[in-house]
N, C-alpha and C positions, 0 to 999 in steps of 0.2 A: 478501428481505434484500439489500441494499446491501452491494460487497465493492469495496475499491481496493487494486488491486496497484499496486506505487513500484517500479519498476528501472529505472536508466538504459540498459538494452540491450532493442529492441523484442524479439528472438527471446526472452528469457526471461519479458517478460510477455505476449507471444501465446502460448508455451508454457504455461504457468500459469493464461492463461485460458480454453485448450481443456481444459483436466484440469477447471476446476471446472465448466464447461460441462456437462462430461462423466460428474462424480462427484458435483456438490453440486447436486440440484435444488432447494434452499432459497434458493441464491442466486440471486435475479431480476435483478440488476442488477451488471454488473462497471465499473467506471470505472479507469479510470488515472493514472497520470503518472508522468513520465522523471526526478524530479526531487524532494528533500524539499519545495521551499519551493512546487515545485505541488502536492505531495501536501496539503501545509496548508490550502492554498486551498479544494481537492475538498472536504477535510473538514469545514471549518469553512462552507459552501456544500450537501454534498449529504449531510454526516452518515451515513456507512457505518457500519454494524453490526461489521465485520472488515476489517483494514487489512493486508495481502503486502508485507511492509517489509523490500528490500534493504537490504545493511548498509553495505558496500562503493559508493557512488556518489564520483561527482567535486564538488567544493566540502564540500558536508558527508556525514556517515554518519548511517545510519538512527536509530543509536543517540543519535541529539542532539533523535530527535522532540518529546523530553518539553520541554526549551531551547525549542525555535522555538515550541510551543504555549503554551507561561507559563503563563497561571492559567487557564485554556482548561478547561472540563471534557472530561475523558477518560470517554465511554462508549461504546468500543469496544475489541474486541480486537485485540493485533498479532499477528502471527506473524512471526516475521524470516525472510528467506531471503539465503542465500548463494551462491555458484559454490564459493568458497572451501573448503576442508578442514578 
């Protein structure tokens, strides 16, 4: 399975992607980006199963994924992640 974590700080998604490394042997494949509008790309491109979707980035927030994808079929899961409180 296919998983793309989105955080604009590399320490949190090297972080996150040694834990699944580490705990999810389901996931074959981790991809990335710093970025919503590269995260779109990945997806619509490599098609991940599960998407690690900071909230908090610079230009936009994770939570506008559904906006930048339009009528885009969504078949994958997100999971949001934060630093935040």
């Amino acid at each position: 399975m296919k998983a793309l974590i989105v955080d604009d700080e590399n320490k949190a998604r090297r972080l996150l992607e040694q834990l699944l490394r580490e705990e999810c042997p389901q996931i074959t494949e981790i991809l990335q980006a710093s970025d919503l509008m590269g995260a779109v790309e990945i997806i619509n491109q490599e098609h991940p199963k599960i998407v690690y979707l900071d909230i908090e980035m610079p230009n936009h927030s994770g939570l506008q994924i559904l906006e930048v994808l339009g009528t885009a079929t969504i078949n994958f899961q997100i999971i949001f992640t934060t630093a935040y409180n």
